[in-house]
C-alpha positions in Angstrom: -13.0 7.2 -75.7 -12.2 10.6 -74.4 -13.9 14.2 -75.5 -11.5 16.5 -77.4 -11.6 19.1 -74.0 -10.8 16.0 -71.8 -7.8 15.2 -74.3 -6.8 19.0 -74.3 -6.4 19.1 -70.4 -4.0 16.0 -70.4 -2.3 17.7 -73.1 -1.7 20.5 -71.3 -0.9 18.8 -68.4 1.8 16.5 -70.0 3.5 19.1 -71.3 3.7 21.9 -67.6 4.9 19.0 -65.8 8.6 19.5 -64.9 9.4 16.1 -65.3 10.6 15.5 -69.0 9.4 12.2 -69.8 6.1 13.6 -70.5 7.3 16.1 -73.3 9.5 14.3 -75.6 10.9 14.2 -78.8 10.0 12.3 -82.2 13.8 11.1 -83.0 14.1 11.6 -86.9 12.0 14.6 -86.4 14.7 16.1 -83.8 17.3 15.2 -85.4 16.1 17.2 -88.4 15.0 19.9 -86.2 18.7 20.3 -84.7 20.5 20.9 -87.9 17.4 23.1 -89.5 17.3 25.5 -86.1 21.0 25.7 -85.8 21.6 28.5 -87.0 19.4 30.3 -85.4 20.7 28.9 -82.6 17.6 27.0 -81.5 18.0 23.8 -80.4 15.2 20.6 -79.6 15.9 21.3 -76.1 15.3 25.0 -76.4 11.7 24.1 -78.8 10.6 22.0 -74.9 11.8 24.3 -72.7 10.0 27.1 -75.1 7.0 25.1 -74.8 6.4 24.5 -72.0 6.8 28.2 -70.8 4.4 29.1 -73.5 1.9 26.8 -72.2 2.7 28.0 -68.4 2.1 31.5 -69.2 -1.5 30.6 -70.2 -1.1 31.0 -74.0 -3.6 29.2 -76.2 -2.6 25.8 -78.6 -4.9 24.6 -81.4 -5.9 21.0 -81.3 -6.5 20.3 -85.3 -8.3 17.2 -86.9 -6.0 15.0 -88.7 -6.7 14.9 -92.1 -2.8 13.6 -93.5 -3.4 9.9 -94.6 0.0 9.0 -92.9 -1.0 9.8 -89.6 -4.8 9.1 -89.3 -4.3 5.7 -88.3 -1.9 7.0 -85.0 -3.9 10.1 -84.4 -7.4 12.1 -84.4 -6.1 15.0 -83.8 -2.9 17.1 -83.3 -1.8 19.9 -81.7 0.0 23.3 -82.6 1.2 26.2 -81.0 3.1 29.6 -82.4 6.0 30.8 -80.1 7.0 34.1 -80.3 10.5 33.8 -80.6 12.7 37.4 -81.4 14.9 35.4 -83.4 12.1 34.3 -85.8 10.1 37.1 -87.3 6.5 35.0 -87.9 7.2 33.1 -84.1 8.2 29.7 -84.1 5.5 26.4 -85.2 5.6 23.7 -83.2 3.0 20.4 -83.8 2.5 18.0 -81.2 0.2 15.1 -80.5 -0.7 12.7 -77.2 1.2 9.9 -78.0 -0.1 8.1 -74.6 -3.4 9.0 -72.9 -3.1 7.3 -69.5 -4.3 10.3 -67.3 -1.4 9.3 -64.6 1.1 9.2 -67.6 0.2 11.3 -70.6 2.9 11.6 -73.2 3.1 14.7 -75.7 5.1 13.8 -78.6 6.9 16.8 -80.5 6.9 15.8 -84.1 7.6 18.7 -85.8 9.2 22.7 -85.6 10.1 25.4 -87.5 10.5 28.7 -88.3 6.4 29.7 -88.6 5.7 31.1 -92.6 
């Protein structure tokens, strides 16, 4: 079992590496995410790209506890981060969790984006 600061770092690791496969999608959830941002003209691949150059500027994410029943089984805890985006006054919400732990493959999952409220 790793500590919340070791699960942070592959976090953040998973998601400034170049390679993609480390930062991916939930399907349904970009798929809803795609037709929700369009007309802002934001699109999933824009939410990673954003991401990951708000993570490689040194800006902060939250790591939360999960407390949804529908996820507790998956997860302990999730993570968040508020973009600023000009397009979206309040910034942009996006949640994320580590959907694989292996420290020479960590997988962040984006499961969720939208305009923050």
């Amino acid at each position: 079992m790793m500590t919340p600061e070791e699960e942070m770092e592959l976090v953040l690791h998973a998601i400034r590496e170049t390679a993609s496969g480390y930062l991916i999608w939930e399907r349904r959830e970009e798929n809803r995410v795609r037709r929700e941002l369009t007309p802002q003209n934001i699109t999933s691949e824009a939410v990673r790209f954003l991401l990951q150059d708000f993570v490689r500027s040194g800006n902060p994410i939250e790591a939360r506890k999960e407390e949804r029943p529908h996820w507790m089984d998956r997860r302990e805890r999730w993570y968040c981060a508020i973009i600023p985006i000009d397009k979206l006054a309040n910034g942009l919400f996006v949640e994320f969790w580590l959907m694989n732990d292996e420290p020479d493959n960590p997988i962040v999952e984006i499961v969720n984006a939208h305009p923050e409220r």
